[in-house]
Biotite code that builds the C-alpha atoms (Angstrom):
import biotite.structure as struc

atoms = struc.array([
    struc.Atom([-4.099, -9.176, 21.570], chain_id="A", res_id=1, res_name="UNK", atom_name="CA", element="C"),
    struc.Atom([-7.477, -7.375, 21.793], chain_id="A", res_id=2, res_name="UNK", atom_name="CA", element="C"),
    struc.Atom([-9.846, -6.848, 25.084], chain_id="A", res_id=3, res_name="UNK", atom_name="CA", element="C"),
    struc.Atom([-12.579, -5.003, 25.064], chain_id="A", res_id=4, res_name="UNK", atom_name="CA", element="C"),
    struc.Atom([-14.682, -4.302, 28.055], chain_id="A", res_id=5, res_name="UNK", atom_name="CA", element="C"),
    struc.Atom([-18.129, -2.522, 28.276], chain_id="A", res_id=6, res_name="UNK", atom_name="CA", element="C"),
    struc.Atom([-18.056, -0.623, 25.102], chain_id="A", res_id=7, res_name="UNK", atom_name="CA", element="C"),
    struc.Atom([-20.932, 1.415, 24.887], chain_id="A", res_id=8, res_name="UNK", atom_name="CA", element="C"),
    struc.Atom([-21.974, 4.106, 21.827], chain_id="A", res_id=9, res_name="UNK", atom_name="CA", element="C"),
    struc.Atom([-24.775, 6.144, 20.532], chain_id="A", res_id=10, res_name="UNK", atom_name="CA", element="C"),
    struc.Atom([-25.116, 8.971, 18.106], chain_id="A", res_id=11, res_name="UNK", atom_name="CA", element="C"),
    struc.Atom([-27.612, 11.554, 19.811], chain_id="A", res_id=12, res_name="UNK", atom_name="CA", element="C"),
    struc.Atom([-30.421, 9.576, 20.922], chain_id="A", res_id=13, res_name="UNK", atom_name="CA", element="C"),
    struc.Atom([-29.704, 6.227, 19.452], chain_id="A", res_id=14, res_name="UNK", atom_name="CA", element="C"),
    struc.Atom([-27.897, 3.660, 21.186], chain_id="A", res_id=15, res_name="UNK", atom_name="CA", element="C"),
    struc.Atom([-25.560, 1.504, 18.782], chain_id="A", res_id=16, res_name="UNK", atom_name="CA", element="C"),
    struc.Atom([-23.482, -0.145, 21.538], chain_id="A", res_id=17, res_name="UNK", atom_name="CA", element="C"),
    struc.Atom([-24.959, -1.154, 24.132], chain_id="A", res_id=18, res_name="UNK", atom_name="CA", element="C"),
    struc.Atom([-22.130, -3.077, 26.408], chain_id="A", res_id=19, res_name="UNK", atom_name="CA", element="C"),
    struc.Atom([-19.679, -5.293, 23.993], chain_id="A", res_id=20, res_name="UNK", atom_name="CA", element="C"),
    struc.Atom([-17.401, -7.208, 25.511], chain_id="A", res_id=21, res_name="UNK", atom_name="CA", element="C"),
    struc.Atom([-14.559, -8.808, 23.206], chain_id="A", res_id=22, res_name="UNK", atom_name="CA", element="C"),
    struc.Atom([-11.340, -10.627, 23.609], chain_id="A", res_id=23, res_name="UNK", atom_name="CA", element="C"),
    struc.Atom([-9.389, -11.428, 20.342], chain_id="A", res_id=24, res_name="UNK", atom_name="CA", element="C"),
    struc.Atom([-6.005, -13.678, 20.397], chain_id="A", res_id=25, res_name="UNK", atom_name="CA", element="C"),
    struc.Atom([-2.488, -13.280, 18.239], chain_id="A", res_id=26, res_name="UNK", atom_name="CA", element="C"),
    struc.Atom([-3.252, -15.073, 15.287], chain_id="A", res_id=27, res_name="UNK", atom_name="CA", element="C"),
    struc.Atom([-6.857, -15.561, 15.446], chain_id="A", res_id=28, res_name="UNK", atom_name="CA", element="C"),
    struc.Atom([-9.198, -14.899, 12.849], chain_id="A", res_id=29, res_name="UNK", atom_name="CA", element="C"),
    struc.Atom([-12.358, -13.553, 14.241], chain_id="A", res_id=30, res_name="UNK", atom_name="CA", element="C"),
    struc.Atom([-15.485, -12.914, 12.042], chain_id="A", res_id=31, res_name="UNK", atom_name="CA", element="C"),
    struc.Atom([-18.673, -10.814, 13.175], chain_id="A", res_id=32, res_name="UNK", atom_name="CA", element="C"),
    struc.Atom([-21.793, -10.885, 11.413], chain_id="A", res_id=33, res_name="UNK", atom_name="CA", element="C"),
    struc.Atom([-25.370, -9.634, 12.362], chain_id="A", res_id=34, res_name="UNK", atom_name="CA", element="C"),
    struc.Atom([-28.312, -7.807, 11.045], chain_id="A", res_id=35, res_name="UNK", atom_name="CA", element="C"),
    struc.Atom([-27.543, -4.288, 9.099], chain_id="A", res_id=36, res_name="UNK", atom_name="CA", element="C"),
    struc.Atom([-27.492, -1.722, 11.840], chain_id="A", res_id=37, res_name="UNK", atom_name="CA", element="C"),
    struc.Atom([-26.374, -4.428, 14.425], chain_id="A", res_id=38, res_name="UNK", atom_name="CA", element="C"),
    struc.Atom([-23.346, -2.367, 15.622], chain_id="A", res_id=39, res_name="UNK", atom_name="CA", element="C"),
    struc.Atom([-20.593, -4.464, 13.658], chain_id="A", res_id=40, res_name="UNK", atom_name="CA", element="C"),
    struc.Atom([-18.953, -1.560, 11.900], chain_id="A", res_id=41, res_name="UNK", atom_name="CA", element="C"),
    struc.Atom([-19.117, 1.016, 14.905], chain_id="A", res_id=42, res_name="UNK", atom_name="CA", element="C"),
    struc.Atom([-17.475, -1.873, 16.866], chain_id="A", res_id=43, res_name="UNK", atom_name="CA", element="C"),
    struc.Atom([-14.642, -2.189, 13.674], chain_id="A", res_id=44, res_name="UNK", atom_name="CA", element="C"),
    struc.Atom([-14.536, 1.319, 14.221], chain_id="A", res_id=45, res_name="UNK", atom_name="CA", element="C"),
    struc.Atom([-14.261, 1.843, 17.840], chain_id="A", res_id=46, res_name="UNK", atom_name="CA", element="C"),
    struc.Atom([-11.922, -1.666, 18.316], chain_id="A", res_id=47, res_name="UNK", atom_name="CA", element="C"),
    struc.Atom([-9.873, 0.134, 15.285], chain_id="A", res_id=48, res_name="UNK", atom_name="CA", element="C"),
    struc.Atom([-8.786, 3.948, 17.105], chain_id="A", res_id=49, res_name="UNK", atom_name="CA", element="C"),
    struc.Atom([-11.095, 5.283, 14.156], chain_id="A", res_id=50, res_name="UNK", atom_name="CA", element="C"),
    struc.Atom([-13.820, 6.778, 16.983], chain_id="A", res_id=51, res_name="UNK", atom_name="CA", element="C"),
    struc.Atom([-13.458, 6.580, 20.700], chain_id="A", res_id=52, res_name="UNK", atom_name="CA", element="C"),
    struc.Atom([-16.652, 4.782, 23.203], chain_id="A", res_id=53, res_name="UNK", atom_name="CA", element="C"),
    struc.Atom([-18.720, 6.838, 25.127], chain_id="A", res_id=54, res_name="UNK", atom_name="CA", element="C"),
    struc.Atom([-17.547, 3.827, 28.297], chain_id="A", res_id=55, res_name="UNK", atom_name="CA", element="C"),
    struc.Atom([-15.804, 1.068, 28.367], chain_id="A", res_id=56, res_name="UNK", atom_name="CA", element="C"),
    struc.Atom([-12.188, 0.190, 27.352], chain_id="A", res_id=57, res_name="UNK", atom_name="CA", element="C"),
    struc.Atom([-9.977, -1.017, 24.335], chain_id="A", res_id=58, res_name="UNK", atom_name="CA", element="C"),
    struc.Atom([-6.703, -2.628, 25.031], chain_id="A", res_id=59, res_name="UNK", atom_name="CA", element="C"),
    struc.Atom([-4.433, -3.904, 22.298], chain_id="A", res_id=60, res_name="UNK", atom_name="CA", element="C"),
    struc.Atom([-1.310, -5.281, 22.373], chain_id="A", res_id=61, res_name="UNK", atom_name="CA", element="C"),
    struc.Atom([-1.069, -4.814, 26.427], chain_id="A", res_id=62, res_name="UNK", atom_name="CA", element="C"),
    struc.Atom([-1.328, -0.925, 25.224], chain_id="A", res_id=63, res_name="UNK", atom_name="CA", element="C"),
    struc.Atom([-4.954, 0.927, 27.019], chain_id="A", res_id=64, res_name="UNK", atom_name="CA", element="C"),
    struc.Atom([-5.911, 2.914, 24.097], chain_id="A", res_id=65, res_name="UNK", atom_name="CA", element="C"),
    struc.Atom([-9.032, 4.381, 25.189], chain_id="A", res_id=66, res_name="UNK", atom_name="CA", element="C"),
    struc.Atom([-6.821, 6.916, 27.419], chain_id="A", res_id=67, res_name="UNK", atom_name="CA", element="C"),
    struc.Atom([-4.517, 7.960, 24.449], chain_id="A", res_id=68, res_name="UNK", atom_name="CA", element="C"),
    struc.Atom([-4.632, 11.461, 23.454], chain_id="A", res_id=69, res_name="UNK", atom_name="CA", element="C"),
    struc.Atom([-5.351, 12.025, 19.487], chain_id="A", res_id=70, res_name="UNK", atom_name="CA", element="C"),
    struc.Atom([-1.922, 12.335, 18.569], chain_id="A", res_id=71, res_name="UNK", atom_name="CA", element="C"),
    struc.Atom([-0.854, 9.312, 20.537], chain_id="A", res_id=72, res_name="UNK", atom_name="CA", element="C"),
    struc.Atom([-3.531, 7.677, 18.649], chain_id="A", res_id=73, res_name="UNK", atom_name="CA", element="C"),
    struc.Atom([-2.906, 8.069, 15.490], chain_id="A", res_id=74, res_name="UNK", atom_name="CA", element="C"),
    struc.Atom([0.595, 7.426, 15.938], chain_id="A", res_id=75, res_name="UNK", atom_name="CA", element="C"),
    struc.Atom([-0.170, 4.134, 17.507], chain_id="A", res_id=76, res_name="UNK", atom_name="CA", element="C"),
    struc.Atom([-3.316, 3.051, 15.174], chain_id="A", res_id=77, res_name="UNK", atom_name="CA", element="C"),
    struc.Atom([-0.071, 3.918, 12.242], chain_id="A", res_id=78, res_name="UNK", atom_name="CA", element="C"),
    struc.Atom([2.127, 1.680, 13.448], chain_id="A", res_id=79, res_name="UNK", atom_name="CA", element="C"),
    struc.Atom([0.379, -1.070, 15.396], chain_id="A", res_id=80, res_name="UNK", atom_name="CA", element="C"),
    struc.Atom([-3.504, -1.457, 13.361], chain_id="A", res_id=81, res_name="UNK", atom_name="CA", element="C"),
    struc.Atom([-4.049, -1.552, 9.298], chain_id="A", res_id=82, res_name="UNK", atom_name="CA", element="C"),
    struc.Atom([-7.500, -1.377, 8.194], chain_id="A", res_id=83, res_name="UNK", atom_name="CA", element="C"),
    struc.Atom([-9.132, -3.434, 4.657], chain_id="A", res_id=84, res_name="UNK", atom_name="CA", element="C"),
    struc.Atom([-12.503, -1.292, 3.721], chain_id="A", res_id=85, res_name="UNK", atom_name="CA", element="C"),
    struc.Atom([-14.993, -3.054, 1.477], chain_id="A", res_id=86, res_name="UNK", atom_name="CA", element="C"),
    struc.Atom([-13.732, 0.092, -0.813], chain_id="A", res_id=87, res_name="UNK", atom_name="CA", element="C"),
    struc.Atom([-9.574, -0.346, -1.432], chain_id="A", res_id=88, res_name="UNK", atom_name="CA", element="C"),
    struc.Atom([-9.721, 3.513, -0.854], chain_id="A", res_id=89, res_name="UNK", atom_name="CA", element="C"),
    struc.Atom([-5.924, 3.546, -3.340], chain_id="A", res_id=90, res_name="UNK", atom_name="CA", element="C"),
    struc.Atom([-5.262, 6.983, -4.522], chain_id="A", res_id=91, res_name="UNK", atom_name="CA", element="C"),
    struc.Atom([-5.678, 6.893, -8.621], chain_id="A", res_id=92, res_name="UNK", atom_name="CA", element="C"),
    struc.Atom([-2.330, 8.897, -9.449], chain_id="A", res_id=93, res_name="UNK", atom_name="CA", element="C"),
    struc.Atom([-0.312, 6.892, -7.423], chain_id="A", res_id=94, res_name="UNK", atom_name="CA", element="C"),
    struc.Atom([1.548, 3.102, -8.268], chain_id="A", res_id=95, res_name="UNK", atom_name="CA", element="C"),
    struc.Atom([0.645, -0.329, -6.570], chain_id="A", res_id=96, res_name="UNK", atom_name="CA", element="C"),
    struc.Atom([3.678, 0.484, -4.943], chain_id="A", res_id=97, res_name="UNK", atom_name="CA", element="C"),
    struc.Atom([3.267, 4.133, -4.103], chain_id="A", res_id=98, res_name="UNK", atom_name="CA", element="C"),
    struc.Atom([0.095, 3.300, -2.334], chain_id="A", res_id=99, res_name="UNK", atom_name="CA", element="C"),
    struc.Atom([1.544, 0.453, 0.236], chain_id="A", res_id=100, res_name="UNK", atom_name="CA", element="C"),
    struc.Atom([4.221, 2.604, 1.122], chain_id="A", res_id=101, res_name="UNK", atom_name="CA", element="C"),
    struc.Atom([1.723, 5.426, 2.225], chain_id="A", res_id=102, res_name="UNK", atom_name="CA", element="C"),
    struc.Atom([1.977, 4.325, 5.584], chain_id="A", res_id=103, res_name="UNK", atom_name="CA", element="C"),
    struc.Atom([5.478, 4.324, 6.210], chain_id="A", res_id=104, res_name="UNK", atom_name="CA", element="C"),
    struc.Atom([5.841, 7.383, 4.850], chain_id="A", res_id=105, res_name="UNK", atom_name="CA", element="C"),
    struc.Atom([3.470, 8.917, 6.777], chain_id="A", res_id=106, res_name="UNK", atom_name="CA", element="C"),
    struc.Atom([5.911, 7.726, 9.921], chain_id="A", res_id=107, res_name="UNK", atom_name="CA", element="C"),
    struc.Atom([8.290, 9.284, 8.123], chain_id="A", res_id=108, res_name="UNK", atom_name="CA", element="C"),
    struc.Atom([10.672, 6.099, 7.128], chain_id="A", res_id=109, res_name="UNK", atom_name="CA", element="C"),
    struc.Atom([13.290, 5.506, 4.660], chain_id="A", res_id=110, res_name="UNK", atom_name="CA", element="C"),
    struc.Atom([11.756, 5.674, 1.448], chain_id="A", res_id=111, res_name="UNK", atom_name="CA", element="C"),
    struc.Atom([13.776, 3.094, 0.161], chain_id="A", res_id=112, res_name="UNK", atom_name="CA", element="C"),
    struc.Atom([13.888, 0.919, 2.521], chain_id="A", res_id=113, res_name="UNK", atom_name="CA", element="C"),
    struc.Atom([10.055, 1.102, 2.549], chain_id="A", res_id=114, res_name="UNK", atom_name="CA", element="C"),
    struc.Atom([10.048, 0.230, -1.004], chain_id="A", res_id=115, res_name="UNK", atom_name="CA", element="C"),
    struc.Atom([11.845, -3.319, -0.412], chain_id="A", res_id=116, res_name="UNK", atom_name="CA", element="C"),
    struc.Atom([9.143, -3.551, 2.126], chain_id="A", res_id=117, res_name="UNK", atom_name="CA", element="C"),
    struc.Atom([6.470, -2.803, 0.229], chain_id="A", res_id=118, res_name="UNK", atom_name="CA", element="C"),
    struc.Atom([7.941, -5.447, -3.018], chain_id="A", res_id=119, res_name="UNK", atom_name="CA", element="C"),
    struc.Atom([8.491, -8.341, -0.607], chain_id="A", res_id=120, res_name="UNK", atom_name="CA", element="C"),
    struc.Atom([4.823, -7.614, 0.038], chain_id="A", res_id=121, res_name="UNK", atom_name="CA", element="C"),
    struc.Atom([3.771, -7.697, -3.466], chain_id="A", res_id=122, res_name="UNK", atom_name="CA", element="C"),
    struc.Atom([5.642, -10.424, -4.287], chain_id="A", res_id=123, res_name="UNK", atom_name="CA", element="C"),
    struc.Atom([3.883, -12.610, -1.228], chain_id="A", res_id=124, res_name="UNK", atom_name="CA", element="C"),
    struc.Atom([0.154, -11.313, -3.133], chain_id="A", res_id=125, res_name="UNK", atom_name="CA", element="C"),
    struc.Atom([1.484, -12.288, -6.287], chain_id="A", res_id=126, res_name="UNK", atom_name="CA", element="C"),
    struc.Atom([1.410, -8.389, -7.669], chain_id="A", res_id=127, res_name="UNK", atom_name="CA", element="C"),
    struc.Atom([5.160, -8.318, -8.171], chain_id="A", res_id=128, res_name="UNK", atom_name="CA", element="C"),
    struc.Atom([5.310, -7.639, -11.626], chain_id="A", res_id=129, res_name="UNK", atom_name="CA", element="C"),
    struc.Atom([2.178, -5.147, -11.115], chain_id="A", res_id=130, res_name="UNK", atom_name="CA", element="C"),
    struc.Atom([4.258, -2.077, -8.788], chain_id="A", res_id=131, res_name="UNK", atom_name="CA", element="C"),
    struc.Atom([4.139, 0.439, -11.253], chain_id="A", res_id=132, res_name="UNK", atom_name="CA", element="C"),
    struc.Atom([0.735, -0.182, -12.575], chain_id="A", res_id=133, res_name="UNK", atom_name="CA", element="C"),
    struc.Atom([-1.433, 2.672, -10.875], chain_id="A", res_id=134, res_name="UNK", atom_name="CA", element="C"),
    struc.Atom([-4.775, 1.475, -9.846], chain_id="A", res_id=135, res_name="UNK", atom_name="CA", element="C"),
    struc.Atom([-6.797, 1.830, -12.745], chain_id="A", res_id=136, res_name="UNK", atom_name="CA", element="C"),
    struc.Atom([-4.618, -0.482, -15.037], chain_id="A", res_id=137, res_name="UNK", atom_name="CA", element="C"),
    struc.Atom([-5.795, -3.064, -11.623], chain_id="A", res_id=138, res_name="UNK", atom_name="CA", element="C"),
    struc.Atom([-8.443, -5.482, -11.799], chain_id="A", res_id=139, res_name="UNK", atom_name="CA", element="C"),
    struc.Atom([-10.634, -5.757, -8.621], chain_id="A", res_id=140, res_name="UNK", atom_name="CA", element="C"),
    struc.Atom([-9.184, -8.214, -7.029], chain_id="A", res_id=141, res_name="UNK", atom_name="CA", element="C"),
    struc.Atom([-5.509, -6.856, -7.712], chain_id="A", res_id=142, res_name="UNK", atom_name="CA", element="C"),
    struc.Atom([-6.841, -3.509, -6.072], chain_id="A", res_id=143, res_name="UNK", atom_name="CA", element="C"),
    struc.Atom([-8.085, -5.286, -2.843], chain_id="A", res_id=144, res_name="UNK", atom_name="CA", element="C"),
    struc.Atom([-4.666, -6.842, -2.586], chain_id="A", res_id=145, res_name="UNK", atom_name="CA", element="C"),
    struc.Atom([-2.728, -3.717, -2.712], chain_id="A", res_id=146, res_name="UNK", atom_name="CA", element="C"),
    struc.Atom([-4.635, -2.424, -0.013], chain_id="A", res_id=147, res_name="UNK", atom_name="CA", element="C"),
    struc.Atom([-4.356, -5.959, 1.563], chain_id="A", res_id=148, res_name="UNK", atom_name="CA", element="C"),
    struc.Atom([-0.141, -5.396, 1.135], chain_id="A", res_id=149, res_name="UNK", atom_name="CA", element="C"),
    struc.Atom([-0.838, -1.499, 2.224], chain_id="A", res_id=150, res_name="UNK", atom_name="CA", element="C"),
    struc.Atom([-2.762, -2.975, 5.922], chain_id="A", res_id=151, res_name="UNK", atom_name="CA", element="C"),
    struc.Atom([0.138, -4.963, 6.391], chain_id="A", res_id=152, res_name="UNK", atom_name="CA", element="C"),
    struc.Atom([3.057, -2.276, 5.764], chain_id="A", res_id=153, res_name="UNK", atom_name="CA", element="C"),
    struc.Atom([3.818, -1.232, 9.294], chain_id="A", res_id=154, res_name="UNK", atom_name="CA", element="C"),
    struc.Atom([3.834, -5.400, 10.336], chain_id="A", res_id=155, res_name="UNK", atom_name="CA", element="C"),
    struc.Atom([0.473, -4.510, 12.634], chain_id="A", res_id=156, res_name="UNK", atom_name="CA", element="C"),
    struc.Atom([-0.637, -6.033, 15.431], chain_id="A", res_id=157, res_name="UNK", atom_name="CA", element="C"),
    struc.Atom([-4.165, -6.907, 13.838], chain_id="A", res_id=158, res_name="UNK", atom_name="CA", element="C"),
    struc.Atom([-5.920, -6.195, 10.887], chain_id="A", res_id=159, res_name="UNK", atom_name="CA", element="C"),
    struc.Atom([-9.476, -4.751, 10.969], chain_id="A", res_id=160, res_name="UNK", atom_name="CA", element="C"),
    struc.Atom([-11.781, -6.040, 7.569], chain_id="A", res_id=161, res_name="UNK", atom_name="CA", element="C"),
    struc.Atom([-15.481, -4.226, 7.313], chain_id="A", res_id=162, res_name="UNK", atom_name="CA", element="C"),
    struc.Atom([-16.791, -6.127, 4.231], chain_id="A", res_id=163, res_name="UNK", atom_name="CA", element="C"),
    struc.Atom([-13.506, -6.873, 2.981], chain_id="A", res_id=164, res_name="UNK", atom_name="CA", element="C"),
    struc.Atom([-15.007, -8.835, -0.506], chain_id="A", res_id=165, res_name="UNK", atom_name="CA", element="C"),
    struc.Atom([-18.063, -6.619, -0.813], chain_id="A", res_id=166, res_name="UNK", atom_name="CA", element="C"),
    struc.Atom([-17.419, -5.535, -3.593], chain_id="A", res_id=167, res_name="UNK", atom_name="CA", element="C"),
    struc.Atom([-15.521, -8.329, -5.723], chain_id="A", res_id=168, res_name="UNK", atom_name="CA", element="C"),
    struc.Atom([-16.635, -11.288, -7.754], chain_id="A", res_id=169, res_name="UNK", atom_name="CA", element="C"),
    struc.Atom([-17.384, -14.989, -6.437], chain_id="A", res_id=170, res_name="UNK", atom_name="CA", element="C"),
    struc.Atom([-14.041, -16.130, -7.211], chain_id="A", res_id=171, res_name="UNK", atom_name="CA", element="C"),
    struc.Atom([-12.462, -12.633, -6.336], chain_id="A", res_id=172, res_name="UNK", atom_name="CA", element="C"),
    struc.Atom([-14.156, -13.261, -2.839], chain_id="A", res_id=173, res_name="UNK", atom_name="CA", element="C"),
    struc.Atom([-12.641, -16.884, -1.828], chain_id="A", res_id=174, res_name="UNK", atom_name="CA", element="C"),
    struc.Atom([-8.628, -15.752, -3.351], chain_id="A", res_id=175, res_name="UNK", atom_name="CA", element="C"),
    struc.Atom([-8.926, -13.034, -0.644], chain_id="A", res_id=176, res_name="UNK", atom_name="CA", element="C"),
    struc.Atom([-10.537, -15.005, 2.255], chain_id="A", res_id=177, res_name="UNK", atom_name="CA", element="C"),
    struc.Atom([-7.863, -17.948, 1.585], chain_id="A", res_id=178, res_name="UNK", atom_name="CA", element="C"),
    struc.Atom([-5.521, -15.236, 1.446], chain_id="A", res_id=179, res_name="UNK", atom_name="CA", element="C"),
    struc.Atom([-6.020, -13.613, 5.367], chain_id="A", res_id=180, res_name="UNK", atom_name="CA", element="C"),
    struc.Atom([-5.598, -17.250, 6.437], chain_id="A", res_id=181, res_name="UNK", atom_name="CA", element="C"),
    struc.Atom([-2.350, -17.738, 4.517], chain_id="A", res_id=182, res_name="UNK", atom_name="CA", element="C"),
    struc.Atom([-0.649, -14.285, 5.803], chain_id="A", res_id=183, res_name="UNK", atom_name="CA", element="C"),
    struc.Atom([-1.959, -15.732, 9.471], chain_id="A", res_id=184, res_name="UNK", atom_name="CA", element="C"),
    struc.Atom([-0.522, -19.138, 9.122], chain_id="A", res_id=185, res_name="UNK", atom_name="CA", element="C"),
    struc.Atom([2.314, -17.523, 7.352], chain_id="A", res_id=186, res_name="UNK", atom_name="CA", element="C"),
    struc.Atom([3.038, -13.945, 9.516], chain_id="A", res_id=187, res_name="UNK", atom_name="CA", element="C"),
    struc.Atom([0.868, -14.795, 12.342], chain_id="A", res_id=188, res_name="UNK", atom_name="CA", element="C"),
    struc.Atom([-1.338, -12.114, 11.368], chain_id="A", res_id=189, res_name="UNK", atom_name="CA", element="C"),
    struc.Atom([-4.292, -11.465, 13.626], chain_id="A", res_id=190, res_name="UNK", atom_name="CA", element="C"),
    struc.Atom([-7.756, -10.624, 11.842], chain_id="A", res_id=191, res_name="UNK", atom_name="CA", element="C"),
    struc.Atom([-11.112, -9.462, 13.239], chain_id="A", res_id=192, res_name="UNK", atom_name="CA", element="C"),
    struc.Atom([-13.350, -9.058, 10.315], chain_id="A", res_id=193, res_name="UNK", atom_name="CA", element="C"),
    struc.Atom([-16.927, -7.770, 9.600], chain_id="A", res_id=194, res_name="UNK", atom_name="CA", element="C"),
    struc.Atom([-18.912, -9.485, 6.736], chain_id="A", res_id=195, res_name="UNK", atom_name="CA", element="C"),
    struc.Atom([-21.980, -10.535, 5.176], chain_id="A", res_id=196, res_name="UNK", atom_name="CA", element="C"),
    struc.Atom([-20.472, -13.341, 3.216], chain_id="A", res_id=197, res_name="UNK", atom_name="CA", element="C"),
    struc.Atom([-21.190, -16.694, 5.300], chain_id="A", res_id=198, res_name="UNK", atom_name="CA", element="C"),
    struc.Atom([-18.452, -18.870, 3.955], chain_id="A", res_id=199, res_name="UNK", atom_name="CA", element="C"),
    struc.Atom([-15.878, -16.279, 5.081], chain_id="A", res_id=200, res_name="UNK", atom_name="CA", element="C"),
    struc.Atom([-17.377, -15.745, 8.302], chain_id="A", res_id=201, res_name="UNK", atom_name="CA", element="C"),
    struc.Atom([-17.747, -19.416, 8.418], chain_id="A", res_id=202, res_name="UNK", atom_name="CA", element="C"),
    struc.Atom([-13.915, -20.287, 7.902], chain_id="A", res_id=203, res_name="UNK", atom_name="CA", element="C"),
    struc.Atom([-12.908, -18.255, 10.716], chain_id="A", res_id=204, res_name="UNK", atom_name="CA", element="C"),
    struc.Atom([-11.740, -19.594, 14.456], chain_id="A", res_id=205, res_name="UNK", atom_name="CA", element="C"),
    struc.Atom([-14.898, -17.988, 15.694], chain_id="A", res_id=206, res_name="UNK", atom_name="CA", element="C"),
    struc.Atom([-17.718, -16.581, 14.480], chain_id="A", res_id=207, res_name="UNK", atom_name="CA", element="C"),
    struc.Atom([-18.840, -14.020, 17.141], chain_id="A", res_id=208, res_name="UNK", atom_name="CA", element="C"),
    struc.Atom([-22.853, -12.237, 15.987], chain_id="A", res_id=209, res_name="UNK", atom_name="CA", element="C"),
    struc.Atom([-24.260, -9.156, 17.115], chain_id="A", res_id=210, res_name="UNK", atom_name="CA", element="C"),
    struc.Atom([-28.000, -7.926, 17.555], chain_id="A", res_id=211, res_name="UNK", atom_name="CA", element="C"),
    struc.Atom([-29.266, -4.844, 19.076], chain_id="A", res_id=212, res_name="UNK", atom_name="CA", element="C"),
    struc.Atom([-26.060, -3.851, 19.763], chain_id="A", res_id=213, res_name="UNK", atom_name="CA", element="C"),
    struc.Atom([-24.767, -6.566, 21.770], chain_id="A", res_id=214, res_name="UNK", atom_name="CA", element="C"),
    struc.Atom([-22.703, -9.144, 21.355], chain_id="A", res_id=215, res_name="UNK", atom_name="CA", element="C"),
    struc.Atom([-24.699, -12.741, 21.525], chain_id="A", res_id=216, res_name="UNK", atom_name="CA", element="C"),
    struc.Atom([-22.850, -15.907, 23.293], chain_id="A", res_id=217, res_name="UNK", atom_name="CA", element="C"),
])
């Protein structure tokens, strides 16, 4: 699903990435963990379309996408990547609703058959009666599963997590790490997810850790 070869990346002088290799499967759940300032969330980032390596290659889905122009690349990272952000990011004047369909409407799809997408996906996060509630009437957790439901609009090839339950309660935390493993038992749903929080990282299929900028085998 993923391989990554040689990615290398520094800002000015400093050298973030210094040679990751990486090769993720469909349906895996892959966590990374390492020091603050390891490289995890330039990886996420890099892995994810959202910046491009200075070397090396990205390959998802059989599709090279270091090569891609931008506008290939954002068409592609629409349709075939959703992203989870320790911050849900929903806009605050929109619905539960209105926010998972953002996607789709960005590729310019039927807006109502983008709405029975984005119910079914309530429903399956157990926010079905909550799709007109905008997110302020949301408690945490109810906020990081919209933007759960939003990641998974477009059906994606993988999901990319960068400290998915940062910012949400003990209990909070576990409903939305048993939750990734449901969708990929359920949808086949490939993760690769950066986190401090061990007993996520720890129910994963691998646990891959960076220092220095390098992955460590």
């Amino acid at each position: 699903m993923i391989i990554a070869k040689g990615l290398k990346k520094a800002y000015a002088t400093l050298e973030v990435l210094k040679g990751v290799d990486l090769h993720v499967e469909k349906g895996e759940v892959i966590s990374i963990v390492g020091a603050s300032g390891a490289g995890k969330t330039t990886l996420l980032q890099l892995l994810g379309t959202l910046d491009r390596a200075d070397s090396g290659q990205v390959s998802i889905a059989g599709q090279d996408v270091s090569t891609m122009n931008d506008k290939a690349l954002a068409a592609f990272r629409n349709k075939h990547i959703g992203f989870i952000f320790q911050f849900h990011h929903l806009l605050p004047e929109f619905t539960a609703l209105e926010n998972i369909c953002i996607p789709a409407f960005i590729a310019k799809q039927d807006k109502a058959e983008a709405e029975v997408r984005g119910k079914y996906l309530l429903d399956i996060l157990g926010l079905a009666d909550r799709a007109e509630h905008k997110p302020a009437a949301l408690s945490g957790g109810e906020q990081q599963r919209v933007a759960v439901a939003r990641a998974m609009m477009m059906s994606p090839d993988v999901i990319f997590a960068d400290e998915p339950s940062g910012n949400l309660d003990s209990a909070n935390a576990r409903s939305l790490h048993e939750l990734f493993f449901e969708l990929r038992d359920k949808h086949g749903q490939t993760f690769v997810i950066v986190t401090h929080n061990e007993e996520l990282a720890d129910m994963a299929d691998r646990k891959l850790e960076m220092k220095d900028g390098r992955m460590l085998h």
